[in-house]
C-alpha positions as CSV (number, residue, x, y, z in Angstrom):
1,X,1.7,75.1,38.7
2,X,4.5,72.9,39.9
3,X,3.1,68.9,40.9
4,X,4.8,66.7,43.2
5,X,5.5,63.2,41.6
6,X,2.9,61.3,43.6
7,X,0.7,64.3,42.0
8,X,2.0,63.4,38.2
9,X,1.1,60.5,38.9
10,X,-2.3,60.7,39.6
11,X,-2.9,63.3,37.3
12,X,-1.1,61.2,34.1
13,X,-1.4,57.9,35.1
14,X,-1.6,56.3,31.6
15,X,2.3,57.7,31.3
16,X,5.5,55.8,32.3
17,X,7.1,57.1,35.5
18,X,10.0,59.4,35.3
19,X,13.3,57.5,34.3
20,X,16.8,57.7,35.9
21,X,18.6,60.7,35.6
22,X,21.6,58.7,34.2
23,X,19.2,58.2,30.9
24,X,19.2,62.1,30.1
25,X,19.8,62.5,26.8
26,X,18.2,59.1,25.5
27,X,15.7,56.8,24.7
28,X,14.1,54.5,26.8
29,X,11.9,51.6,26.5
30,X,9.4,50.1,28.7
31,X,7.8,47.4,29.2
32,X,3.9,47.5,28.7
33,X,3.1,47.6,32.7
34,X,5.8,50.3,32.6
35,X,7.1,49.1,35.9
36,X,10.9,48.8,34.0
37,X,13.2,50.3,31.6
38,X,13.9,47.3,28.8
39,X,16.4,49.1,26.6
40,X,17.9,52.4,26.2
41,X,20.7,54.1,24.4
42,X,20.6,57.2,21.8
43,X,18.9,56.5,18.7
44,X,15.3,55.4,19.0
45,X,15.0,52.3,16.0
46,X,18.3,50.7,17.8
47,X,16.4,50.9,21.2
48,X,12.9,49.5,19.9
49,X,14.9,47.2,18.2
50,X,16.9,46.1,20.8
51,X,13.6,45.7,23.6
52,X,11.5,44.0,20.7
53,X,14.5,41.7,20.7
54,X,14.4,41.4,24.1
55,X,10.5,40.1,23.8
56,X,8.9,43.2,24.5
57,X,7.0,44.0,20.9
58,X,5.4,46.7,21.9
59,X,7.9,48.8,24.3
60,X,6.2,52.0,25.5
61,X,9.2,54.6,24.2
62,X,10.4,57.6,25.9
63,X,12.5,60.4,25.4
64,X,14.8,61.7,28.9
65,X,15.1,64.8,28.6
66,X,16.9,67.1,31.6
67,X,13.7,68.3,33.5
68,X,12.7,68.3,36.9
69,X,10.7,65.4,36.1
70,X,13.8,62.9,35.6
71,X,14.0,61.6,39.2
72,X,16.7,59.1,40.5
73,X,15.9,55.2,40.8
């Protein structure tokens, strides 16, 4: 069954929307409203790191991976 994003949405609210495409490939981090993308790079404990420096202690992680949920911003 394929969704439409305003469908994922619904369905899988509690999740963060899809990020960029340009993130494929790394982690993400965002912020606890998950309205926007904090950090990101490739390894995961330099990304948490990074948001919890930027005063976000508990940044919502996410891995991008290349799916036909990573939509463009």
């Amino acid at each position: 069954m394929r969704l439409t994003l305003d469908q994922a949405r619904d369905r899988f609210a509690d999740r963060p929307r899809p990020a960029p495409r340009e993130h494929v490939g790394e982690w993400v981090a965002w912020c606890q409203d998950r309205t926007r993308i904090v950090a990101h790079g490739k390894e995961f404990a330099e990304v948490r790191a990074e948001a919890m420096a930027a005063g976000y202690p508990e940044p919502l992680m996410q891995r991008v991976l290349d799916t036909p949920f990573v939509g463009g911003a």
